[in-house]
C-alpha positions as CSV (number, residue, x, y, z in Angstrom):
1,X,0.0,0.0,0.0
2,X,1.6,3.2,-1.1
3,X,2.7,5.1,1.8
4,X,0.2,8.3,1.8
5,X,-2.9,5.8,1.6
6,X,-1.3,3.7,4.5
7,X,-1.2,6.9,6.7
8,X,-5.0,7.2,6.0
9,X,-5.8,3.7,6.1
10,X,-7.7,4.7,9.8
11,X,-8.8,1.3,10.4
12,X,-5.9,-0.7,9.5
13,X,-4.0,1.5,12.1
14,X,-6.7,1.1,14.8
15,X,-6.4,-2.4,14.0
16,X,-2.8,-2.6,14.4
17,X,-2.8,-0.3,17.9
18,X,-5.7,-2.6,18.9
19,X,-3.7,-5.9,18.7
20,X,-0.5,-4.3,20.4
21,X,-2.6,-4.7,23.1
22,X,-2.9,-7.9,23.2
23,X,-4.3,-11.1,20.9
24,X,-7.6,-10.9,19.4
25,X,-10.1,-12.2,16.9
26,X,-12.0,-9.5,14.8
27,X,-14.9,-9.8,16.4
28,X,-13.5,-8.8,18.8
29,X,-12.0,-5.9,18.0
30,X,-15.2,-5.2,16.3
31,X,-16.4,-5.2,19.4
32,X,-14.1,-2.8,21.4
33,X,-14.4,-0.5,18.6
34,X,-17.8,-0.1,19.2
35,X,-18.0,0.4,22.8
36,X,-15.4,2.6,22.9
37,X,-17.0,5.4,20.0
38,X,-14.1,5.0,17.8
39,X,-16.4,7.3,15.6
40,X,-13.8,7.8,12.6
41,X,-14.4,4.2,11.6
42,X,-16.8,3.9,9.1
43,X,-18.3,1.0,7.4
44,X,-18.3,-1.3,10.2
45,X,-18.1,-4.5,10.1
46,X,-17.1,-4.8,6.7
47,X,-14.3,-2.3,6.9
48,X,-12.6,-3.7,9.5
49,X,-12.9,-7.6,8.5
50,X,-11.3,-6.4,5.2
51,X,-8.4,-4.0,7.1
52,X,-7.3,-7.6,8.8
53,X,-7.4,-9.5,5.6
54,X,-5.1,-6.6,4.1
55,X,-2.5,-6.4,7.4
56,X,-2.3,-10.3,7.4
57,X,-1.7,-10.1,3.5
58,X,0.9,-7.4,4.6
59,X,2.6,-9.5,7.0
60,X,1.7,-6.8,9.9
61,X,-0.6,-9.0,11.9
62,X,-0.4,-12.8,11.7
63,X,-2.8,-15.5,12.7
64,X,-1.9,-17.6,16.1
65,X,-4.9,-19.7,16.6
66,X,-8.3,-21.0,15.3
67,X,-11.6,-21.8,16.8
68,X,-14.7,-22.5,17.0
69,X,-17.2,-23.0,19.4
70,X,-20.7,-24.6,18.8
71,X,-22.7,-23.5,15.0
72,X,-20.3,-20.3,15.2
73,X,-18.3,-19.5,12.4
74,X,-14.5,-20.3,13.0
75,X,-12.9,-17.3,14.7
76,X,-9.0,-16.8,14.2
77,X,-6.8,-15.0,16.6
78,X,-4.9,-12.0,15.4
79,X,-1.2,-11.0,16.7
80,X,1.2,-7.8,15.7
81,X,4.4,-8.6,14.3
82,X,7.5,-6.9,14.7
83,X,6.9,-5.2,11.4
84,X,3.3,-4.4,12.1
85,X,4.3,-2.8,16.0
86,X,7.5,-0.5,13.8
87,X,4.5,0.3,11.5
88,X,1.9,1.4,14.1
89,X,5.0,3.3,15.3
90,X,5.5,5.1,12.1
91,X,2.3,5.3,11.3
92,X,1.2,7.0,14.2
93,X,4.0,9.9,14.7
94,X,3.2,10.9,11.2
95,X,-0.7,11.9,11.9
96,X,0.1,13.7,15.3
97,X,3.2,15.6,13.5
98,X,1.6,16.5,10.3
99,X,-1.5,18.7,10.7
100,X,-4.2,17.2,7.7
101,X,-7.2,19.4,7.1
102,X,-9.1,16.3,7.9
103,X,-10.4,16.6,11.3
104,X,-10.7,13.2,12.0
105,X,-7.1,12.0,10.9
106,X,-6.2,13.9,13.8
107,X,-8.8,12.3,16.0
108,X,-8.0,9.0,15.0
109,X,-4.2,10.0,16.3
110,X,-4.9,11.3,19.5
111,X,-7.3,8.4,20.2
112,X,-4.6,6.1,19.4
113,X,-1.4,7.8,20.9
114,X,-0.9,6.0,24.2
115,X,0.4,3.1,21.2
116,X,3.3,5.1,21.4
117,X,6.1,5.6,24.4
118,X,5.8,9.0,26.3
119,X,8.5,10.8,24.5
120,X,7.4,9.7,21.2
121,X,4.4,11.4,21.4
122,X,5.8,14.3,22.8
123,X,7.9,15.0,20.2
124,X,5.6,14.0,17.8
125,X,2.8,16.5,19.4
126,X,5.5,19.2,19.9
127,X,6.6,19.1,15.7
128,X,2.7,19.4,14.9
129,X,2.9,22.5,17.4
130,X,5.9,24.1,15.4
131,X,4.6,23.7,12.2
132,X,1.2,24.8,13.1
133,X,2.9,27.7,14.6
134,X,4.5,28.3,11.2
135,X,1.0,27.6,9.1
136,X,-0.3,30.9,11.6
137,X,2.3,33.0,10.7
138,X,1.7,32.1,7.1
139,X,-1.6,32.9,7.4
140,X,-1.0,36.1,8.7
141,X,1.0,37.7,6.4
142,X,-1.7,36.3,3.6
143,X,-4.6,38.0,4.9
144,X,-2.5,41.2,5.8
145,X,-1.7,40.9,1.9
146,X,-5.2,40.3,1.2
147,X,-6.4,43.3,3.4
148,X,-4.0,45.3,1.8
149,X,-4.5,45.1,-1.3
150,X,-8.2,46.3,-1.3
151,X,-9.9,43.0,-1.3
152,X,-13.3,42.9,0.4
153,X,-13.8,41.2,3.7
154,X,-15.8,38.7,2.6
155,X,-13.2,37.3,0.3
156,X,-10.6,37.0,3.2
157,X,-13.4,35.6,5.7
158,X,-11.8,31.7,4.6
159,X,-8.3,32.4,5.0
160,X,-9.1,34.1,8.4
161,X,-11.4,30.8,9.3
162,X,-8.5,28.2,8.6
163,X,-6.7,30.6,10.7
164,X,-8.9,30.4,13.4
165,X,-8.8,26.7,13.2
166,X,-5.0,26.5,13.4
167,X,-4.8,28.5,16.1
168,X,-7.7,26.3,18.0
169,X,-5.5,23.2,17.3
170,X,-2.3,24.7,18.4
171,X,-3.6,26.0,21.7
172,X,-5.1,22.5,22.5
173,X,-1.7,21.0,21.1
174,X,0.0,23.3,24.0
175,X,-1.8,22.3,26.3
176,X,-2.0,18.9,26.1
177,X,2.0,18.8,25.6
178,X,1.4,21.0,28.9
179,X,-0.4,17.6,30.4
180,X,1.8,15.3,29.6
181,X,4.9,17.2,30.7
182,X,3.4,18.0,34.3
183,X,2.2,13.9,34.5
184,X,-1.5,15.1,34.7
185,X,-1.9,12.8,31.3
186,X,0.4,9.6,31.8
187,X,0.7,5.9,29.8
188,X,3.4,3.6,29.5
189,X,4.5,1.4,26.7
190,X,6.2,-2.1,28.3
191,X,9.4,-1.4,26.1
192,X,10.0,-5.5,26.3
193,X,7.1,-6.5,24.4
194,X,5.7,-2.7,22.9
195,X,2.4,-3.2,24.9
196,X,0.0,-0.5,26.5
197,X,-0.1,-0.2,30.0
198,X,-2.4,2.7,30.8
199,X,-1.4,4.2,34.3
């Protein structure tokens, strides 16, 4: 899967963060996404049945057991590989360093960052921060251009908008970075096998 798609594949990665937890058979995770609102999936069940097909295909989750019990269908048992935990990794740090117009990227990040060790997402978190900070002053200068050269307000009303929006993000950004730096938000990763261990 080219690498861009991969990034935005949001139910391949919740899959992938899902079974870094521990074992699981799609139900499931079907299941857990469910009760816990993972709202950015869409399509469900479908969606997800099809994300595990493509990750074992990829070698990024593999198949440890089989059952069945009673008339049910036969349920198989999902683990991450080494290559699928590096990819949740990689994954992962992208969406919280690279703002995306698309809300719910985002979203789908933050739900999903205790994946990653402490630090990771910090710096992760803190390179969204700078390059939001960036995008504001960007922004800036445009609609100062804008203003100045005589345009009317109502044509400089969107630039000032995704403006506004940047400078929404970056504040909660701050203070979440904030959080985590002061132990008020805190996770671990077990660095021996790459697993969550909410605190």
């Amino acid at each position: 899967m080219a690498r861009g798609r991969a990034d935005r594949d949001l139910v391949g990665l919740t899959v992938l963060a899902l079974l870094s937890v521990r074992p699981a058979h799609p139900y499931e995770l079907h299941r857990f996404v469910i009760d816990t609102h993972k709202d950015y999936i869409s399509g469900l069940p479908r969606s997800l049945y099809h994300a595990v097909d493509r990750l074992a295909r990829e070698e990024l989750i593999a198949p440890v057991e089989t059952s069945r019990e009673g008339r049910r269908p036969e349920r198989t048992v999902y683990q991450l590989t080494e290559e699928g935990r590096a990819e949740l990794g990689t994954r992962l740090r992208r969406l919280l360093e690279q703002p995306d117009g698309d809300t719910k990227v985002f979203l789908a990040a933050v739900s999903l960052m205790g994946c990653l060790p402490v630090p990771e997402a910090e710096r992760a978190l803190g390179t969204r921060a700078a390059t939001l900070e960036g995008a504001i002053v960007s922004a800036d200068a445009h609609i100062e251009a804008l203003t100045g050269s005589g345009l009317p307000r109502v044509l400089v009303l969107e630039v000032e908008y995704d403006r506004a929006m940047k400078a929404a993000e970056l504040e909660w950004v701050r203070a979440t970075l904030a959080e985590i730096r002061s132990g008020q938000v805190s996770w671990s990763v077990d660095s021996n096998a790459g697993q969550l261990d909410p605190q």
